[in-house]
N, C-alpha and C positions, 0 to 999 in steps of 0.2 A: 854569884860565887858558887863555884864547883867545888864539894868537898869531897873527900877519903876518907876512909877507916883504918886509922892508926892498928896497929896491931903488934903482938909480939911473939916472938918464934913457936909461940905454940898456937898462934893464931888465935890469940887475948885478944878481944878489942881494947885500946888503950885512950881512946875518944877519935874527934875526926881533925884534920884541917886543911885550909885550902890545897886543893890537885896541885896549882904551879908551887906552892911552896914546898910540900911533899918532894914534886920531880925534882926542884931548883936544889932542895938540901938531900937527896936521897935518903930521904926516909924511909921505914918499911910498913908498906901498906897492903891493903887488901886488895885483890883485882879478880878477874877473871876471862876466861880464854873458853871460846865455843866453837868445837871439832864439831860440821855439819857434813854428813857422806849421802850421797842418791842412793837409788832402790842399787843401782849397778856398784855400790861400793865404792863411787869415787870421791872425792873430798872436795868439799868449796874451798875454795879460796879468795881472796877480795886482795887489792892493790890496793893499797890506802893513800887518799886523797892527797894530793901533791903538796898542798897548803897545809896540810897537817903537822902541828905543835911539834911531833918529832917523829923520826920514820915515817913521811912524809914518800909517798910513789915506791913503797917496799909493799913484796907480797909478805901474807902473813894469813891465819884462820881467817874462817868466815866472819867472827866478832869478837869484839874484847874490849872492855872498859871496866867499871870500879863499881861495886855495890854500894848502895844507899844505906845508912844508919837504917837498922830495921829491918834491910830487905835482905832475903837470902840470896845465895847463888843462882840458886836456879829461877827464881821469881827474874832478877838482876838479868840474867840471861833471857830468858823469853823476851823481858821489856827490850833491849838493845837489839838484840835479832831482829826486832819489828822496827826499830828506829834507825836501821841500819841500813839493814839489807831487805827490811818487807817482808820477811818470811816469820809467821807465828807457824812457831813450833813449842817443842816442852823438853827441850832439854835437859841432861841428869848428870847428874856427878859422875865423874871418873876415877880422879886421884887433885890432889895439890902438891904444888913445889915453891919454892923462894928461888928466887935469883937477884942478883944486880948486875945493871951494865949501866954503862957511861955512854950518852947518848948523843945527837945533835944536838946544838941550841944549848948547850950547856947543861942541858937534862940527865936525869940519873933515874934510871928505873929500879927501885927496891921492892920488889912487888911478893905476895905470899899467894900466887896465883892459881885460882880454882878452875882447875880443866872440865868442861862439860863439854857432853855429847849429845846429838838425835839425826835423825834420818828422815830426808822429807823429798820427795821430786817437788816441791812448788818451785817456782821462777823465779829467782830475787829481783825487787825492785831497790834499785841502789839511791839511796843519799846522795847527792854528791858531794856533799860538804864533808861526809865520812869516807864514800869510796868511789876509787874512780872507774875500775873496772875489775870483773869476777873469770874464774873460769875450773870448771871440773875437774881434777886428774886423779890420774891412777894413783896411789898411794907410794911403788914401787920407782916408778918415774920421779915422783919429787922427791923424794931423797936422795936419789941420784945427781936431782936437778940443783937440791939442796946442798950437796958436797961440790956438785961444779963450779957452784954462780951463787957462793953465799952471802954475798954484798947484796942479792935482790932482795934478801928474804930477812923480817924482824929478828932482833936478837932472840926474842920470845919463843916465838914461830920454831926456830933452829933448837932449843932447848925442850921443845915440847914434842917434836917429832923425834930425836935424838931420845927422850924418855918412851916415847911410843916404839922404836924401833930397839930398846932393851926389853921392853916389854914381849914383844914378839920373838926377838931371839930364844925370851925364857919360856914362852910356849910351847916353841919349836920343838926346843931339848927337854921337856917334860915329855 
């Protein structure tokens, strides 16, 4: 059995319980989300496994599931990144946000999601039970790509580039 980390909007842990019933009642739990860019500043990206529980053959980050009772973010992150995609790296905090969306399969993502980042040229070696195919891009291009052809891309994925591109605005104009 696969658990979650109940949580409350201020990111309380509140205990754990099973992931499908969490998805099945959208509960709000804890997760996490790993922005990975190359030496050239492009961003990975992984299409995730067709058979996949929900958003199944959608692009989306290089990695993203739920921490362990115990474990941090970034620990959470390192471990997946290797079980994923192959790539140890050491990922670090960015920011966090809550969202919900209503998903395939009856599913409901209520998630209090912890965006992490690092920078690595290794090669990923992909899972295939997690992903079906990767590829680099310019950050400028998928958002664009991201406004054309938003059906391709996780509900998650679109929220998190969408905060990363207010982010940058606000840099701009500073």
């Amino acid at each position: 059995m696969s658990e979650v980390i109940l949580v409350n909007s201020k990111d309380e842990v509140l205990g754990v319980l099973d992931k499908m019933e969490a998805h099945h009642n959208g509960i709000l739990h804890r997760a996490f989300s790993v922005l990975v860019y190359n030496s050239k500043g492009e961003m990975l990206i992984q299409k995730r496994a067709s058979d996949k529980y929900h958003s199944g053959g959608l692009w989306t980050n290089a990695c993203c599931s739920h921490q362990q009772m115990g474990e941090s973010s970034e620990e959470a992150a390192k471990r997946r990144l290797k079980e994923e995609i192959g790539i140890d790296a050491k990922p670090e905090f960015l920011y966090k946000f809550i969202y919900k969306a209503e998903l395939d399969n009856n599913l409901t993502e209520f998630e209090y999601d912890h965006v992490l980042t690092c920078t690595t040229d290794q090669k990923p070696m992909l899972n295939p039970e997690e992903v079906e195919d990767f590829k680099y891009v310019n950050v400028k291009s998928l958002m664009l790509d991201i406004q054309q052809n938003p059906d391709d891309y996780t509900f998650w994925f679109k929220q998190i580039m969408e905060n990363l591109q207010s982010k940058m605005m606000l840099e701009v104009e500073s």
